[in-house]
N, C-alpha and C positions, 0 to 999 in steps of 0.2 A: 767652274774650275778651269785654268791656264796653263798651259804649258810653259816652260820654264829650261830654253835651250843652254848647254856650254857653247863654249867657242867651235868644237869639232863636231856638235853636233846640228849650229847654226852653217857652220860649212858645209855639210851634208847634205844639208835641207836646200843650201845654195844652187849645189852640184842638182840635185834632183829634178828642181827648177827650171835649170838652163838644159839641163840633158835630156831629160826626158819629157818633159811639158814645151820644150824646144821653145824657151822665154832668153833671148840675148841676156846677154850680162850687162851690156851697154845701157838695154833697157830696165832690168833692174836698179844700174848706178840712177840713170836718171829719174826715175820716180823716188828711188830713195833721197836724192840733193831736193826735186821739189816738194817733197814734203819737208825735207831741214828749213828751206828757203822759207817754206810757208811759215813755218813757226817762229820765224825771224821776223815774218814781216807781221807778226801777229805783237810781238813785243818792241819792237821797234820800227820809227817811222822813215821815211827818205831823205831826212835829214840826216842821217847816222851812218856813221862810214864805218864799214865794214872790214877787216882783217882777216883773211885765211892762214891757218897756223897749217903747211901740205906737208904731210909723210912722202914717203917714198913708194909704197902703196895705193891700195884699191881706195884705201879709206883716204888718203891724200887724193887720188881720181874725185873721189867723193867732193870734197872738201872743195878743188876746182872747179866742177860741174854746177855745186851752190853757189860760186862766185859768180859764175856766167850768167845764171836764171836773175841772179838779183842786181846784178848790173843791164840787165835786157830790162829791168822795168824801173832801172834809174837809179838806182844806189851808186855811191860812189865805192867801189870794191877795190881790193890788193888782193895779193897775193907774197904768203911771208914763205919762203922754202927751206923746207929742214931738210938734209940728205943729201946724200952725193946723186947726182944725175947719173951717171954709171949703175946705180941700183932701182931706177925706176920700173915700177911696172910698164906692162904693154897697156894698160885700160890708161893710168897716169897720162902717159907719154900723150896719147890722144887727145883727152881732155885738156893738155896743155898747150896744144897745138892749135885747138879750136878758140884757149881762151886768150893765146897770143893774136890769133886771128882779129879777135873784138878789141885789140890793145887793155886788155885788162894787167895793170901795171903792178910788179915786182917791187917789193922792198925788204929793206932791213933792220937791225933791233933798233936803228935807232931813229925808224920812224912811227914804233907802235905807240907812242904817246898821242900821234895825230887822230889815233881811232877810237871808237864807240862801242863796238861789238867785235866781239873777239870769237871765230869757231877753230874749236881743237877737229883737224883731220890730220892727226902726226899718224897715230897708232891704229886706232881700230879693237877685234875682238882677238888678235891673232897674239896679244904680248905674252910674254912667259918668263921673260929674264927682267933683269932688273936694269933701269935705264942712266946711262950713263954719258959720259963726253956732250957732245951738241946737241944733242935730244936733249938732253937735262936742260942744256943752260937754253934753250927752245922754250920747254915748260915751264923756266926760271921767270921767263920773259912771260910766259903765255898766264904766268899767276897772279905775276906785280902789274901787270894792265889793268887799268880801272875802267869799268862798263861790263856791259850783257854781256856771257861768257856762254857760250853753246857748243857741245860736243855731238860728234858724229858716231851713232850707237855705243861708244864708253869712253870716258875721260882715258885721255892717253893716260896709262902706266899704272892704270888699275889692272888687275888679274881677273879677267871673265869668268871664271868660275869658281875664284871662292872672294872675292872683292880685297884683296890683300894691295896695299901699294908698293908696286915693285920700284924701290928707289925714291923715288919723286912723281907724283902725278900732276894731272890740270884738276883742280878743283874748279865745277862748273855750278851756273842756275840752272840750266837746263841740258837734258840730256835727249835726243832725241835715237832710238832704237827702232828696229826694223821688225813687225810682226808677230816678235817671240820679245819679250823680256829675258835677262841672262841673270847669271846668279851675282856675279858680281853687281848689279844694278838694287839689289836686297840686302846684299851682306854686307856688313859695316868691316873698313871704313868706306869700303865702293861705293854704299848706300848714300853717303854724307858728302862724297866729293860728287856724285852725280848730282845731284841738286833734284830737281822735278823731273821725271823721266816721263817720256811721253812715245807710247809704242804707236807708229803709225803703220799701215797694211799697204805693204809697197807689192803684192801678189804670190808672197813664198807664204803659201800657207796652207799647204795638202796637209790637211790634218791623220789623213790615212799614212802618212809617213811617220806620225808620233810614236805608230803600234810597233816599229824596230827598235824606237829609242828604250834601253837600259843601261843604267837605272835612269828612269821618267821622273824628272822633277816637276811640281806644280805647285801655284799656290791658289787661293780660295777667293771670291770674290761674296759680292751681297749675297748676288741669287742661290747660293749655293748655304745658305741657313734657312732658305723654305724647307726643307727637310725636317728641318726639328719641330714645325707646327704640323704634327701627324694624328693630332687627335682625332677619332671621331665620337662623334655624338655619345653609342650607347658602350662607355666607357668605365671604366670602375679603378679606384687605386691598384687595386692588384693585379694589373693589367699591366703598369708603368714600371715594375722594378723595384728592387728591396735591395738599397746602399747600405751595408754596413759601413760604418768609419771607425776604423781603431786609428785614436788619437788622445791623443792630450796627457795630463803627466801631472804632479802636483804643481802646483800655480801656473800651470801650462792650458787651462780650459780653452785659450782663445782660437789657438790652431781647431782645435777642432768642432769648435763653433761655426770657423768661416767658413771649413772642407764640409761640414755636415749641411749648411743653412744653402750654398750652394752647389749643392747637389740636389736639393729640393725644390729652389727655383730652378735648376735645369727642367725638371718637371716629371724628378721621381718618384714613385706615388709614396714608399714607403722610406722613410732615415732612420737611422737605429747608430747612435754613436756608445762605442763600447771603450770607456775609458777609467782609468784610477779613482776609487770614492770620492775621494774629496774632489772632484769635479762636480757627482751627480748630481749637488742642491743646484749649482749656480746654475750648471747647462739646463738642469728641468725648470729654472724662474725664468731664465731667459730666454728658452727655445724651446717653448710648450709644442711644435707644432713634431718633434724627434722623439723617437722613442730613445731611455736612455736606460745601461747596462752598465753595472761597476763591477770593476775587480779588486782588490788587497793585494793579492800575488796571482801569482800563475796558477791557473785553473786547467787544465785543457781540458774537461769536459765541458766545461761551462763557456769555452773557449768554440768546441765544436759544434755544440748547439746553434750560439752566434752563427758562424757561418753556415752550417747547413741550412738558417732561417733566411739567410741572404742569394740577392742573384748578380752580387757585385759588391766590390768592396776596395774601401781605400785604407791604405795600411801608412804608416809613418809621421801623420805630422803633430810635432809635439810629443811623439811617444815617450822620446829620454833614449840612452841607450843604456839602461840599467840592467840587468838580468833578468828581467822580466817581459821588458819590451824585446830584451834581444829573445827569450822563447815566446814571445809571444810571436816574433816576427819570423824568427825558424820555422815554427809548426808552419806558418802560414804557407812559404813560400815553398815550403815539399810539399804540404797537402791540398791547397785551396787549387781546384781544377776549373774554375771560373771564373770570371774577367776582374784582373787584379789591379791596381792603379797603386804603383809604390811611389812615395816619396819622402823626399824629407831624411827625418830620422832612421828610415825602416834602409835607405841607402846607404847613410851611412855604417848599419851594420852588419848592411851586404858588406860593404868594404872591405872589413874583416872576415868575411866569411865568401868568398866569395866563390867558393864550391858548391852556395845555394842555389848559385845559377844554372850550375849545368845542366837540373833537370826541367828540360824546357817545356812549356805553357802555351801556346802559340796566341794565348790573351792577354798576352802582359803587359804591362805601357808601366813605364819608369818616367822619372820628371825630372832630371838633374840638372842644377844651376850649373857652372864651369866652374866653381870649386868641388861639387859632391862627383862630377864626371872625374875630376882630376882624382880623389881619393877610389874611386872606383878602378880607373884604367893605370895610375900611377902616372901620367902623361903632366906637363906641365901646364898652369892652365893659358898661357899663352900661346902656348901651341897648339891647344884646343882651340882657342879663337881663331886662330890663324887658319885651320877648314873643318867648321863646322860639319862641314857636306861630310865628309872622309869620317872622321871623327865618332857621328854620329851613326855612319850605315857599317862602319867597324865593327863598332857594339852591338847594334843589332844582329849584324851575320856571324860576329861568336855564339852570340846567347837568346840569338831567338826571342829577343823579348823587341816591342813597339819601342825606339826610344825619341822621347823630346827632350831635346836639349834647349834649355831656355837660355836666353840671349835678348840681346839688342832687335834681332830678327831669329826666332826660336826657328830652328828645325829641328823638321821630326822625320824619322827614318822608321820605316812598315817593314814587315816582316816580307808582303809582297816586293819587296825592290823596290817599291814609291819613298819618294821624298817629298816634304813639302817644306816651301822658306814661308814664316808666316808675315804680310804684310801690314795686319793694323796692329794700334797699340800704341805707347808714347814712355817717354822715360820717366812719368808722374807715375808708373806703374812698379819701379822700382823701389818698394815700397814693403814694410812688415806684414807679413800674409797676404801678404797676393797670389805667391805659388799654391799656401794651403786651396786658395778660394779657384786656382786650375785645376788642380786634384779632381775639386769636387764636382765642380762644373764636368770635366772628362765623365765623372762615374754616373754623373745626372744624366749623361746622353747616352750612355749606354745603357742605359735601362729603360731609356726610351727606344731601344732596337736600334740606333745607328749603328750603321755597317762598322765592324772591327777594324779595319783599316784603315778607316776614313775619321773614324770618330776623334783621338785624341789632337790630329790637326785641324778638325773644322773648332774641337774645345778650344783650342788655344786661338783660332781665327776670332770667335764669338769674344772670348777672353779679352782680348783685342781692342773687338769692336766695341766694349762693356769701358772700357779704360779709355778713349776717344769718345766715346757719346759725354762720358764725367767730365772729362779736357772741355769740352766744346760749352759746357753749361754751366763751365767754373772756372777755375784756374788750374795746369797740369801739376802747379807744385804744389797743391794740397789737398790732392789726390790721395785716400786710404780705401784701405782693402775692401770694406764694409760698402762704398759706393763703388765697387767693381757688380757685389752682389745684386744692388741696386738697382744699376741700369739694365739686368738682362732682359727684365721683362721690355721695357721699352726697347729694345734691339731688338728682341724677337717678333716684336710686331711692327715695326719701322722706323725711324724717326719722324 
């Protein structure tokens, strides 16, 4: 697992560095430009003339210091200056001192057609407004150049901590960051103008400083699904956990096929899908391996049995929001005092109901797309997308429930204060029951004992990883739900 700094919390960690580990800043700029440098000369050769786009800033310092390193071993380099010299930094001013010293030559717009590689050092992680007058037409310039495009820790006029573009940004190939990845580097559209982001360890990195940051954003890597192979040897189904699914609905069997089927290759010992009759024939020819439960109408004995047989349950997909799925999905959410997994339909009519929530759970994990968040919070869903971060730890700190907000890059917000942005996964996932097949994946790992906190964002990592192993050994745009289920088992044991 990674830590995942803001802009003020990447300054912090800065300050700590220099002040108390008594590390120059000079010395951090310069390890920071030689690793830009390096990644420059990893992508391009000494034929390729190099352009610096300089802010007026540390990360313009930045940006001159790379020019210097890669002009000392032969590049032909500029240097392009954005900003009034009046607002220069003191680190700036230095590095420009030394790279007038090397005659490393100044130019302007209208000699960036002579260059090959372009690095954005305008901005840095410090933007917050939206960029305007000569900065812009900077960026205007720094967009229409054709060649390697390289940014110094975020494409100018990205917003570091929720990846929004303030105004105009550089869209880059490469983006190269210092030690910590930041959120805007995950969150779309930051994700998409950053191109290939590559964290390099320039020495800020006392990890005993993470334990002040709240709220601690992280996100998940490989090593971090050995967890889920926790078997041992003398083992028995009833060891693994008992998924109830209430799903499905008349001609709706398939939701709850995919939440039911993957929850069982998560590696729950027992499935028990509790859905409408006219499901039962199909789901018992199809998915002999489920126990299956029908109902006509609203039972709640027969209702309560069901869960008291369970030690985890997913409620919503496919339900309907009939009268029956809505008391089906009432009784639930006042009575069931065990790990709940809502989606889908069953949010929907929270929607309407959403006095359900107040009696809090501290095991609840919710799944909302940015349209079922928008009928939840009444918010607009553009304006959900616009910080997820915010958005999603809102909800959680009214109502106490785990929430994943699924997206382009899903975050999920823990009841402990954690955040995680999730990194794998592809847009061939946006696709008819994919979220049922998260559901169930989430309630399969809890019943293998992953920790409550950790579980519904390592489901959605795995999730992920299941939608990318299918990309990679097919095509992403014909990518369905049923090869998400597919690949778990090969993920879970490697590629």
């Amino acid at each position: 697992m990674k830590a995942i700094l803001t802009a003020s919390q990447m300054r912090e960690a800065d300050r700590n560095t220099i002040e108390y580990y008594g590390i120059p800043s000079a010395v951090l700029m310069e390890r920071a430009s030689l690793s830009v440098a390096n990644v420059i000369t990893e992508h391009a050769d000494k034929n390729s003339k190099v352009l610096v786009f300089v802010g007026t800033g540390n990360n313009g310092g930045d940006g001159v210091c790379v020019a210097r390193i890669l002009h000392n071993i032969g590049y032909e380099v500029a240097l392009l200056i954005c900003g009034d010299e009046d607002k220069f930094s003191d680190e700036l001013k230095k590095q420009l001192d030394i790279a007038d010293k090397y005659n490393i030559a100044r130019v302007s717009f209208e000699d960036v057609d002579e260059f090959d590689v372009f690095v954005d050092a305008i901005f840095g992680i410090g933007l917050s407004r939206d960029v305007t007058g000569h900065f812009a037409e900077c960026i205007n310039a720094f967009n229409s150049a054709r060649g390697l495009k390289v940014a110094i820790d975020i494409p100018s006029g990205i917003n570091t901590d929720n990846g929004n573009v303030c105004g105009i940004a550089c869209h880059v190939d490469i983006t190269v960051t210092f030690n910590y990845l930041k959120p805007g580097h995950l969150l779309y559209p930051g994700k998409e103008y950053s191109g290939k982001t590559i964290v390099c360890d320039i020495g800020i990195n006392d990890n005993s400083f993470l334990d002040t940051i709240k709220p601690g954003i992280f996100c998940f890597d490989r090593e971090d699904i050995a967890v889920v192979n926790n078997r041992s040897a003398d083992t028995n189904k009833g060891d693994f956990g008992k998924v109830l699914v209430i799903a499905g609905h008349q001609d709706m069997s398939g939701a709850a096929f995919l939440s039911a089927k993957a929850a069982l290759r998560m590696g729950a010992g027992l499935v028990k899908i509790y859905t409408t009759s006219d499901n039962g024939l199909i789901l018992g020819s199809e998915f002999p391996e489920a126990l299956i439960s029908t109902y006509n109408e609203y039972d709640e004995e027969q209702l309560i049995e069901e869960l008291n047989w369970s030690t985890v349950c997913v409620i919503g997909p496919g339900i309907g929001q009939d009268d029956v799925a809505t008391c089906i999905t009432k009784y639930v959410i006042n009575n069931y005092d065990k790990p709940l997994v809502i989606d889908a339909d069953a949010l929907n009519i929270i929607s309407n109901n959403m006095e359900l929530l107040d009696k809090h759970f501290y095991n609840r994990i919710i799944t909302p797309h940015p349209g079922e968040m928008s009928r939840l919070t009444g918010m607009n869903i553009s304006n959900i997308k616009e910080d997820l971060i915010r958005c999603a730890t809102d909800f959680t700190d009214k109502y106490g429930v785990t929430t994943v907000l699924k997206c382009a890059s899903t975050v999920t917000s823990t009841i402990s204060g954690n955040v995680y942005i999730n990194m794998s996964g592809n847009n061939g996932m946006a696709t008819g029951g994919s979220g049922d097949v998260l559901a169930g994946m989430i309630a399969g790992l809890i019943a293998n004992h992953i920790d409550v906190d950790t579980v519904a964002a390592l489901g959605v990592y795995i999730h992920g990883l299941c939608g990318d192993k299918v990309a990679s050994e097919s095509n992403v745009n014909y990518l369905i739900a049923t090869d998400i289920i597919s690949a778990i088992g090969k993920v879970l044991r490697g590629y």
